[in-house]
Structures are given as C-alpha cells and as structure tokens.
C-alpha positions in Angstrom: 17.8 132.4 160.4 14.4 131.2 161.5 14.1 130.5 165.5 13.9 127.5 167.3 10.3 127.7 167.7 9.4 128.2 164.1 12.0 125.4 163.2 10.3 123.5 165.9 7.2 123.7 164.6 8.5 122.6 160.7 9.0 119.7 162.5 6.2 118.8 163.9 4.2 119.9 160.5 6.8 117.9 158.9 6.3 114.5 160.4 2.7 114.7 160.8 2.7 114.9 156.9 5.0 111.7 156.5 2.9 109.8 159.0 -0.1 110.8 156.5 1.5 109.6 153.4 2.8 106.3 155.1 -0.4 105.4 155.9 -2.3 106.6 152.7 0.4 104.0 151.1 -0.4 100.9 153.3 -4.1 101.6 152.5 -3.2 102.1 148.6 -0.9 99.0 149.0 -3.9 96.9 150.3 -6.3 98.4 147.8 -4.2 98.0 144.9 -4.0 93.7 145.8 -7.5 93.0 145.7 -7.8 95.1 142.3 -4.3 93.7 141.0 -6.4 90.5 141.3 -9.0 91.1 139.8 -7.2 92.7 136.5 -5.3 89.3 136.6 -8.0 87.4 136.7 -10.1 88.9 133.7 -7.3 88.5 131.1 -8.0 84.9 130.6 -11.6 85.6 130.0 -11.4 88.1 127.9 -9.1 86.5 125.7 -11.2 83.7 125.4 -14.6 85.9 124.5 -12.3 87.6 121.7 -11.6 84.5 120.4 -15.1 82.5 120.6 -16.2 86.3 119.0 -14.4 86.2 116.1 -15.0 82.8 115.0 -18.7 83.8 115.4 -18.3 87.0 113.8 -17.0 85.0 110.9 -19.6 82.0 110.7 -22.3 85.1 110.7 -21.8 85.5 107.0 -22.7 88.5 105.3 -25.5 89.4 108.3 -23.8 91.9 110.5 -25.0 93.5 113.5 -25.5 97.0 114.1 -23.3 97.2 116.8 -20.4 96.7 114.1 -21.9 99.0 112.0 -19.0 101.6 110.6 -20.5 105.3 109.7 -18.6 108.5 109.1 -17.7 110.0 112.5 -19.5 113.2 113.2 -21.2 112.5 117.0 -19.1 111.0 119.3 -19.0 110.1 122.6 -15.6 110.4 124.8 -15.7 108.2 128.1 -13.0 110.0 130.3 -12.2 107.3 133.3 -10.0 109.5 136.1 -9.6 108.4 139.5 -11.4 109.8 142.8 -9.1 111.0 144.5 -6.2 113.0 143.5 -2.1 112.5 145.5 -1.5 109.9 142.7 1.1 111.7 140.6 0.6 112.5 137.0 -2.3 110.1 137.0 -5.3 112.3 136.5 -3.5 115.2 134.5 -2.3 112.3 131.7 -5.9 111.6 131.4 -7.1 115.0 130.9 -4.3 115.5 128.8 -4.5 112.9 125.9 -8.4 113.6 126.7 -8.1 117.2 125.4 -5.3 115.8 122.4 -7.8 113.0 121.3 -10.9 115.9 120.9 -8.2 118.6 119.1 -7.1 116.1 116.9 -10.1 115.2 114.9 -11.6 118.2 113.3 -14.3 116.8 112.1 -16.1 115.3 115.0 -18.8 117.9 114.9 -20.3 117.2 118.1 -18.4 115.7 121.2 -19.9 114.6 124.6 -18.2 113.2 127.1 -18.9 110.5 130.1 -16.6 110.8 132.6 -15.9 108.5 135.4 -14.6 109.4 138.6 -15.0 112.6 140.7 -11.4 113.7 139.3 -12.8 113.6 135.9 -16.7 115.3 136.4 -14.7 118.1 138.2 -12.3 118.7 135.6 -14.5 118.6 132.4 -17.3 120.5 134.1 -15.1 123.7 134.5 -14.0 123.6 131.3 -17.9 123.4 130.3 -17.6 120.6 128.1 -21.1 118.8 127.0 -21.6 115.7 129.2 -23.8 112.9 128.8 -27.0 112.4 130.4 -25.0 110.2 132.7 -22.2 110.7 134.7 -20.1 108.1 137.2 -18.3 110.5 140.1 -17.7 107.7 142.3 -17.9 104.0 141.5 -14.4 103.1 141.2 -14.0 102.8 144.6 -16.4 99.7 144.9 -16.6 98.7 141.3 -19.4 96.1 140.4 -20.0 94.4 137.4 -23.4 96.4 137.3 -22.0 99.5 136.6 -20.0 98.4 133.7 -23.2 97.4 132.4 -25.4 100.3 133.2 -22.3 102.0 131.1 -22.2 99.3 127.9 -26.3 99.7 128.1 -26.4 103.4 127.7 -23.7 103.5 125.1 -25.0 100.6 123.0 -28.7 102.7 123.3 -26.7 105.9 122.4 -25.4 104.0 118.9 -28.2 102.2 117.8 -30.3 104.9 117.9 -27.6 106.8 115.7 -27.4 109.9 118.8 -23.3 109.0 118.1 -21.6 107.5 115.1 -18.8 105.8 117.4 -17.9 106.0 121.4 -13.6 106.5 122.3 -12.5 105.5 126.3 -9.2 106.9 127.4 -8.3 105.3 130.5 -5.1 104.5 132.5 -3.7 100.8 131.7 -2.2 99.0 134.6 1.1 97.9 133.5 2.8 97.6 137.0 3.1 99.4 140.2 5.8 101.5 138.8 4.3 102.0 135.4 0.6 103.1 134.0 0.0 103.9 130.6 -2.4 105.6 128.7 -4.9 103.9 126.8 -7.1 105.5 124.2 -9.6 103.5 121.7 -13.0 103.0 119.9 -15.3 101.2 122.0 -18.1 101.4 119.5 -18.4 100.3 116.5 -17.7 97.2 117.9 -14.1 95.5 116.4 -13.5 92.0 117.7 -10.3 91.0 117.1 -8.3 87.5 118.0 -6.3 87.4 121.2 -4.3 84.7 120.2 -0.7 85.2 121.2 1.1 86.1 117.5 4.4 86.0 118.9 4.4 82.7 120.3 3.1 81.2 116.8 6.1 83.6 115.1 8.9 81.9 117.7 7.4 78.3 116.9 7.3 79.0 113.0 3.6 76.6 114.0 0.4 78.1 113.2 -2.8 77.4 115.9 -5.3 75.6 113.6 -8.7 77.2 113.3 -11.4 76.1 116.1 -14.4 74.8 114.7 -17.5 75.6 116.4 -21.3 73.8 116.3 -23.7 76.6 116.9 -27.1 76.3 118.5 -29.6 77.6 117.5 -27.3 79.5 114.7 -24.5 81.7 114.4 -26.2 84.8 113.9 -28.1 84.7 117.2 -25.4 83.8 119.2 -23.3 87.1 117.8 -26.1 89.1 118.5 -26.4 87.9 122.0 -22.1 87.8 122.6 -21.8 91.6 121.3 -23.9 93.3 124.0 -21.7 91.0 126.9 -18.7 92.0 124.7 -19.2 95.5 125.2 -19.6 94.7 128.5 -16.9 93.2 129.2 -14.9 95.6 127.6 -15.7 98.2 129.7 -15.5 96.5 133.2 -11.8 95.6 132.0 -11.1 99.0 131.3 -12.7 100.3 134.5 -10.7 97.5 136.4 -7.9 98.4 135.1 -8.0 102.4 135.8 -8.7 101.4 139.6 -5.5 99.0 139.6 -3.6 101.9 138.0 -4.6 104.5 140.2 -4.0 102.7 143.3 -0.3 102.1 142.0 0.1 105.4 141.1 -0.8 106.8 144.6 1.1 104.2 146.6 4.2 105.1 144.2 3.2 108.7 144.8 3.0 108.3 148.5 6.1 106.4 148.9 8.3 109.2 147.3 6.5 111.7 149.2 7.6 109.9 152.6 11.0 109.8 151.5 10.9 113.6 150.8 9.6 114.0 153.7 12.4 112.4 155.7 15.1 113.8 153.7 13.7 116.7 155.0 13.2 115.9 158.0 16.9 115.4 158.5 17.3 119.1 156.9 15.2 120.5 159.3 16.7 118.5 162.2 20.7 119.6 161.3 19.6 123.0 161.2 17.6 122.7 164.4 20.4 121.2 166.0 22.9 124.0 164.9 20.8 126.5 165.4 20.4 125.4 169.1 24.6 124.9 169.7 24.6 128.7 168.6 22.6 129.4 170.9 24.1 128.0 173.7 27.4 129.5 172.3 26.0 133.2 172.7 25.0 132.4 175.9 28.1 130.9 177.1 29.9 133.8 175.5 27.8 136.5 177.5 28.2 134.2 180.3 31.8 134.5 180.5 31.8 138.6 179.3 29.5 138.8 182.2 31.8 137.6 184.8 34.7 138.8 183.2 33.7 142.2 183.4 32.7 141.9 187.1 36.8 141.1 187.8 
C-alpha cells in the first residue's frame, strides 16, 4: 500500500488537474457561444445564395463557367480543417482518419496535395510527409475572419483554373450540437450549386414552391460569373465556422467528462487516504498498549 505522503500528493496532483479542466471548460463554453452564433447565423444566407445560384446557373444557358467545369480526377487537392489545440476527444483523430480513408479510397487520384488548417492538422500530415500546398493555415481558427476564407477560396479557384488540380475535397468537423460533431467530407471544386429549399416540408404539404423568376442586370451570365467566386467563398467560411463551433464543443464535452473523472477519483484517492490513515493510528494504538502492557 502506497504511504500517506505519496497518497497525499495524488491528491494534490489530482485536483490541480480538475481545477485545469473546469476552467478549460468555462473558456470552451464561452468560446463555443460566440461561434455557435455565428454558425447560426450563416445558415440563412447561405441558403439563400444556393438558391439565387441555381436559378442563375439555369438562366446562364448553355455558357458555363470554368469553375463548374467537370474533368477526370487525376490532381487533387485535400483541404484537411483540424483544430489547434488538442484535449477535445476524438475530434482531431476523426479527421485524420476519414482524411487518410478519402486519399486510400480513390486509386486513381495520381497526385494528392493537401491544405491543412489548424496546427493539429500541419503537425500531423507533415510527419507523415505528405505533399502540402504552397499554403498552409496553422492557426486562424482561433480568430477566424472572413479574409481568410477568402485568401483560401482565391488560391483554390487560382489552383483550378489554371488546371494545377482537376477538383479540390474539404473534410471538416460539422457542428451538429454540443454533444454531437460529425464528419463532413465533399467536393469544393468543380463548383455544384444545388437548391436549399427545404424538400421535406414540400413532401409533408403535398404543395410544390413555384419557381422564382428573376430580372437580371446586366445579364445572367455576368452575374454567375461574379456569384461563383463569393460562392466558393462562402462555402469555405461555413465550413471553417463550423469546424471551430465543433471543436469548441468537443473540448468543453471533453473537459466536462475529464472533471468528473477526476472527482470520481478524487473520492478513490480520498477513501483510501482515509483508511490508510485509521490503520495507522490502529498500529500505533496497538504498540501503544503492547508497550505499556509489557512494562506491567
């Protein structure tokens, strides 16, 4: 049995740690409000650019542009968006994870780069010497701007049109709820608008929305080629939004079940403390007594 000191000292060790986690919770639990927000407050927009896009996309006629341009997939870029900071769970190793499944998985990419965002995700891919980008994001998700997602979209939509990459994946952690993140893997380029409207709503009516007719000025065609670019975006702020919502619930769940470890044991640590101490005082009392008694 350990001594009294040693126990002692698991103590001490013990409830530093929960004091730690508490308050990397309360700061996670504060952080994860203002970008809870923010995720919230997209949604509407970006349902209503999906939709004004497709009605475009579909008044464009037969003139395409090369952002939706389809080609057989041979370059491609991965953008890999991980958190920070690690103590959030499973959160960075799921993205790694369907990161490395989404590569083995198609054979014939011949050529795969990857972008990653957040220290987590640099750190992890560079070990494993995977071919980066010329640009890498180690740390913006902790004060994410507009900007950035922009810098992002500009360098990927320079990446395709130039034909350097036939088409440009994201996997990235989808903010579902505090208790739930899920993750997300698609095609960011070629571009693939597609209405937002809400299908199940029309199903439960039996009613069908009737088309929105637009008047376009100065024509169809130069609005979609100026929507796509802010489309792209778009898309990726969302998606970088929604990894830092995500990873600020997974570490405040994280943190949460590691303070309640921690005071389970705790109370371990404190019953075994306490026994070990009436021993103690037991054998004492006991050589106490055989003291005395052999004195008589």
């Amino acid at each position: 049995m350990a001594s009294l000191i040693d126990i002692r000292r698991r103590l001490r060790s013990v409830k530093s740690t929960q004091q730690i986690t508490k308050a990397m919770k309360m700061v996670a639990a504060a952080k994860l409000r203002r970008a809870q927000d923010r995720v919230v407050g997209a949604r509407p927009y970006a349902k209503l650019l999906s939709d004004v896009l497709v009605h475009v996309t579909a008044q464009a006629g037969e003139l395409k542009h090369p952002l939706l341009a389809v080609r057989p997939e041979k370059k491609v870029i991965v953008m890999v968006v991980a958190g920070d900071r690690g103590l959030c769970g499973a959160f960075n190793t799921n993205i790694h994870r369907a990161t490395a499944h989404l590569i083995g998985s198609h054979p014939e990419w011949t050529e795969v780069r990857l972008l990653p965002v957040g220290k987590k995700a640099v750190e992890y891919w560079k070990r494993r010497k995977y071919p980066f980008t010329e640009k890498a994001y180690p740390a913006i998700l902790g004060d994410l701007k507009y900007a950035h997602a922009r810098e992002i979209a500009t360098f990927l939509a320079e990446e395709f049109l130039a034909e350097r990459v036939d088409a440009v994946y994201i996997v990235v952690n989808e903010f579902r709820s505090i208790l739930s993140q899920v993750v997300s893997v698609g095609k960011l380029l070629p571009l693939s608008p597609e209405p937002a409207a809400a299908k199940g709503e029309e199903k439960a009516s039996g009613k069908t929305a009737p088309p929105v007719d637009y008047l376009y000025e100065p024509d169809a065609p130069s609005i979609l080629a100026w929507l796509l670019p802010r489309y792209l975006e778009f898309m990726v702020y969302r998606a970088l939004a929604e990894s830092a919502a995500a990873e600020m619930g997974a570490r405040m769940t994280a943190m949460d079940s590691a303070s309640k470890n921690a005071g389970e044991i705790i109370d371990k640590l404190t019953l075994t403390y306490n026994r070990a101490r009436q021993a103690r005082i037991t054998k004492e009392l006991i050589e106490i007594v055989s003291g005395a008694a052999a004195l008589e």
